[in-house]
C-alpha positions in Angstrom: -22.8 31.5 78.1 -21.1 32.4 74.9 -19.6 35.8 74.4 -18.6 37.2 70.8 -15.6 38.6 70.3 -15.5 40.5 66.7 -12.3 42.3 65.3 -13.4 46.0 66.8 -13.9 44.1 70.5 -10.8 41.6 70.7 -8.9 44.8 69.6 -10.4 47.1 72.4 -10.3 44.0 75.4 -8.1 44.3 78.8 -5.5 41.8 79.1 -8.3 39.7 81.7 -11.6 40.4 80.2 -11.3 37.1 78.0 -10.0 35.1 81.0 -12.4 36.5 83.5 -15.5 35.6 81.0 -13.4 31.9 80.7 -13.2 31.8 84.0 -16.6 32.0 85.3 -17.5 29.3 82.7 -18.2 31.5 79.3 -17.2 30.6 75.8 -15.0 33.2 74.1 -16.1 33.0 70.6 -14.5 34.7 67.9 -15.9 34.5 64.6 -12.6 35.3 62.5 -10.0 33.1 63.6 -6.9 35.0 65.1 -4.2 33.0 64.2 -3.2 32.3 60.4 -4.9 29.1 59.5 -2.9 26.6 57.3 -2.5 27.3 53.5 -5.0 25.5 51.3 -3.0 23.0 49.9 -2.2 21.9 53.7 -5.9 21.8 54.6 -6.6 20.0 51.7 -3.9 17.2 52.8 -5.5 17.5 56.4 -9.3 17.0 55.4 -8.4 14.3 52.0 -5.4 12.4 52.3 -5.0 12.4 56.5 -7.9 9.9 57.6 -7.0 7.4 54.9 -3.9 7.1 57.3 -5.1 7.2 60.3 -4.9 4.8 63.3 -7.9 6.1 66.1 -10.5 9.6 65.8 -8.1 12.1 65.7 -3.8 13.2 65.2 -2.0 15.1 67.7 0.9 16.6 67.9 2.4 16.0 71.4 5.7 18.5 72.0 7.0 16.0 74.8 8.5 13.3 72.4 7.9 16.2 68.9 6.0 13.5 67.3 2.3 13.5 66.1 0.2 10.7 67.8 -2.2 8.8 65.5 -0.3 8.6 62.3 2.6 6.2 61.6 5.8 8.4 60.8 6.4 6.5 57.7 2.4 8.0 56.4 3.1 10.3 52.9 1.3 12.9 54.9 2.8 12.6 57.9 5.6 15.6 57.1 2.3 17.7 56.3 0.4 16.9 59.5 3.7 17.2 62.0 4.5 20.8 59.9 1.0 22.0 60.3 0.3 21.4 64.0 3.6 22.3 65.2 2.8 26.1 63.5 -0.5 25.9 64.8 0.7 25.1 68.3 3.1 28.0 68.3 0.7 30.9 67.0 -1.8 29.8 69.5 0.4 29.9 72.5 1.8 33.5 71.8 -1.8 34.7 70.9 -3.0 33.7 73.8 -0.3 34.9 75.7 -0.5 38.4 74.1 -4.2 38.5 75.1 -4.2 37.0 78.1 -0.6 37.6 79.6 -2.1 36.8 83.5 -3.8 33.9 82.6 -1.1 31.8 80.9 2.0 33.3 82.7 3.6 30.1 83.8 1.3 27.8 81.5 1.8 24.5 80.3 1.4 24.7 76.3 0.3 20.9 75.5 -0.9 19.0 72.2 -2.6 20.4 69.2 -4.7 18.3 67.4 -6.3 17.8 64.1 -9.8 16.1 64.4 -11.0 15.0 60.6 -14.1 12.7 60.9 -17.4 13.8 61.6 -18.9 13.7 64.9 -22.8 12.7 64.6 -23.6 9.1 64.6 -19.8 7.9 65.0 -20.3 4.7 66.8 -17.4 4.8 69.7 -17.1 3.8 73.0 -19.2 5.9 75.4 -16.9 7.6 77.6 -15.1 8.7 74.1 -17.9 9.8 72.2 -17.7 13.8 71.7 -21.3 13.8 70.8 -22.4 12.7 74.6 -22.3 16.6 76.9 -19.2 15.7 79.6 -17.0 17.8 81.5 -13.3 17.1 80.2 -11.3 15.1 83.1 -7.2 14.8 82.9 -4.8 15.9 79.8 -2.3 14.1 78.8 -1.7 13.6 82.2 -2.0 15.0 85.6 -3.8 18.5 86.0 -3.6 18.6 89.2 -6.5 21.0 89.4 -4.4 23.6 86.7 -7.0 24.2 84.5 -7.7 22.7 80.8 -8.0 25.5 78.0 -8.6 24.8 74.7 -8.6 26.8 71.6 -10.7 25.4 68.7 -10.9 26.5 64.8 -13.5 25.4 62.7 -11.6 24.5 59.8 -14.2 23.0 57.7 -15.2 25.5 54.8 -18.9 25.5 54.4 -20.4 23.7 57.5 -20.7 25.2 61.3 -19.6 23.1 63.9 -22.3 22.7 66.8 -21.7 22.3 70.3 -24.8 21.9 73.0 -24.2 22.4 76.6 -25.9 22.1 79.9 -24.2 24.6 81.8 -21.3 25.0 83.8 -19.1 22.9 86.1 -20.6 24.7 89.1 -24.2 23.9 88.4 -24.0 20.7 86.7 -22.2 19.3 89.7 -24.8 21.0 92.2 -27.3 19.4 90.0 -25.5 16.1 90.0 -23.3 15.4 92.4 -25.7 12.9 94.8 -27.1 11.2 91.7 -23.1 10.6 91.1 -21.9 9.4 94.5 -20.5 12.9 95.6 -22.7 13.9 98.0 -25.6 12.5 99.9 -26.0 8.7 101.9 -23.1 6.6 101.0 -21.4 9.7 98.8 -17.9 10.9 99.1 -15.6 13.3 97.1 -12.8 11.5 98.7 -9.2 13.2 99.4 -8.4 15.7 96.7 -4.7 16.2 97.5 -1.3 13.4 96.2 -0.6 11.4 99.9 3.3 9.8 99.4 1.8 7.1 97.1 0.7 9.5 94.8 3.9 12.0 95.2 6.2 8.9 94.7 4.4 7.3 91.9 4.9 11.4 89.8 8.4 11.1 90.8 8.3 8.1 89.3 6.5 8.9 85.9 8.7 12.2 85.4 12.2 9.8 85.9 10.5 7.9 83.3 9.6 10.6 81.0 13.1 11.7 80.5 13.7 8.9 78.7 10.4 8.1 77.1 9.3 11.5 77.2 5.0 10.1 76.4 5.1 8.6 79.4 3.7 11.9 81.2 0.6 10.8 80.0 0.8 8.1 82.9 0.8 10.6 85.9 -2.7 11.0 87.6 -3.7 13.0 90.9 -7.2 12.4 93.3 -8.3 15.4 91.7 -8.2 13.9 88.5 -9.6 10.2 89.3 -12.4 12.1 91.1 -13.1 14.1 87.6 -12.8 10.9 85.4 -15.5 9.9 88.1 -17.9 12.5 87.2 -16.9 12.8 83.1 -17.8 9.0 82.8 -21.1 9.4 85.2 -22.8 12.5 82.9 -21.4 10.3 79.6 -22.9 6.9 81.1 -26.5 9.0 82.2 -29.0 9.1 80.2 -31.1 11.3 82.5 -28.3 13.6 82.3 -28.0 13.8 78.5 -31.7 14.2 78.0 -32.2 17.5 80.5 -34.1 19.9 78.2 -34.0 23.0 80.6 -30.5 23.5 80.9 -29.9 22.3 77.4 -28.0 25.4 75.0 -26.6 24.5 71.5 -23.9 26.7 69.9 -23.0 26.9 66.0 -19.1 27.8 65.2 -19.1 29.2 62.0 -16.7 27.9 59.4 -13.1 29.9 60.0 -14.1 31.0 63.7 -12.2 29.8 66.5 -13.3 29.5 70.5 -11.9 29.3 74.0 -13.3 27.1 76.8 -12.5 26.0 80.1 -13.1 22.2 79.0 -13.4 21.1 82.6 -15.0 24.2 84.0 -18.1 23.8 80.3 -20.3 20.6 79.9 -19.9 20.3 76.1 -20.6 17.6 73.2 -20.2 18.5 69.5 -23.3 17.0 67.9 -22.0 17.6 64.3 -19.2 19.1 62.7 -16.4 17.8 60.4 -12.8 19.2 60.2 -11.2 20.9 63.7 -8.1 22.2 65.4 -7.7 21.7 68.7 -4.7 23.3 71.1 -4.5 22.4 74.9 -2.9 24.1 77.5 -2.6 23.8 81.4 -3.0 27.0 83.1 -1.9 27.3 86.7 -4.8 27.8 89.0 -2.5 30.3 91.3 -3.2 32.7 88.4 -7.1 32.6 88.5 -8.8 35.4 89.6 -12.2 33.4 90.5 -10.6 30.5 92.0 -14.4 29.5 93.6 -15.1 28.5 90.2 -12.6 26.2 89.0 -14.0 22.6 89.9 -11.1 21.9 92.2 -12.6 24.4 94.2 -15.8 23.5 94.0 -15.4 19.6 94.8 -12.9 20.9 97.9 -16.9 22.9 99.3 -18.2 19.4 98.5 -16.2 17.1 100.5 
């Protein structure tokens, strides 16, 4: 599931063998972060000063409205946190780019966040819990089944992050899907494609978001409801969360980084402190193994 990409192999890798590894639901891990991280003094603001300040789990910088979510504008460290993400936002997007020029021609860069508190024990709603394995369902908006990358650093300096997984969209869903009203008596996947409603109401959101330019975040698709669907059902199982078989943990040493599919990877972080996290939307047209991204896969379902 998780491939290791060290200096001597990112430097010799084809401009698809990270995205074809992505693709088919592999981690990319990379034990030395690619991208500059932050000075010191900055990640000293980010991991001291930041969550005395802050208003819900994480800050994020959303480009939409250039403003970071999470943090009043008038917070002392609010100049740090906007300055910091917005760098960290731009050096992921052209690495990725460089490395992966198929994969994100034509992608939509999204937010970058900054995620300060630790993860075990945090007692949160279920369905936001980042401790409880999910599939990730919608960003910041409408996917329309584009596909959700994320890039994540490890930016605490003596403790790994861990991450445990149960496999990938594919199998989970095969696994799953009756249990969560998919398939079987009484199941449906339902329609998958906008109808008018659906195309008016985006038309609608996108006139709206050229004045308020957040109010992307309001846009949703089928697709998308009918992932929300199966992110809140593996959160809200407990059957689901105590599998043993197809249970894998992963530790992400402190400075690495990682790429994932986060709606093609079940995934929970059961412990870690301190973590960047950049978002992108990457056009399903420039997949090379379209049968695995779940659009795909609920489309053989329905």
């Amino acid at each position: 599931m998780m491939e290791t990409f060290d200096e001597p192999r990112l430097a010799a890798a084809g401009p698809r063998d990270l995205s074809d590894i992505l693709e088919r639901g592999g981690i990319v891990y990379l034990p030395r972060c690619p991208v500059p991280l932050p000075a010191a003094a900055d990640l000293d603001v980010l991991r001291n000063e930041l969550p005395a300040h802050m208003k819900r789990k994480n800050v994020s910088y959303h480009p939409e409205g250039d403003r970071v979510s999470g943090l009043a504008t008038t917070a002392p460290v609010y100049a740090t946190t906007h300055r910091v993400l917005t760098r960290l936002r731009k050096d992921i997007a052209a690495w990725t780019r460089q490395v992966m020029p198929g994969l994100m021609q034509g992608a939509d860069i999204g937010t970058c966040s900054f995620r300060p508190m630790e993860e075990a024990g945090r007692a949160i709603d279920a369905h936001k819990a980042s401790e409880l394995i999910h599939i990730d369902a919608g960003a910041y908006g409408a996917t329309n089944g584009n596909r959700i990358l994320r890039f994540l650093v490890n930016a605490n300096p003596t403790r790994d992050r861990v991450w445990a997984s149960k496999g990938d969209f594919a199998s989970v869903f095969a696994r799953h899907a009756e249990r969560a009203g998919f398939t079987g008596p009484g199941g449906h996947v339902g329609r998958l494609e906008k109808n008018l409603f659906d195309r008016l109401f985006s038309v609608l959101v996108r006139s709206l978001a050229a004045a308020v330019p957040m109010a992307k975040v309001l846009d949703s698709s089928p697709y998308d409801r009918a992932m929300k669907r199966f992110h809140d059902y593996l959160k809200d199982n407990p059957g689901f969360q105590a599998e043993v078989e197809t249970h894998v943990e992963m530790r992400f040493a402190p400075g690495s980084a990682w790429l994932v599919f986060a709606d093609g990877v079940s995934h929970g972080c059961l412990s870690g402190q301190y973590c960047f996290i950049w978002t992108a939307l990457t056009p399903l047209a420039n997949m090379r193994h379209p049968e695995y991204a779940p659009i795909n896969v609920l489309r053989a379902a329905a």
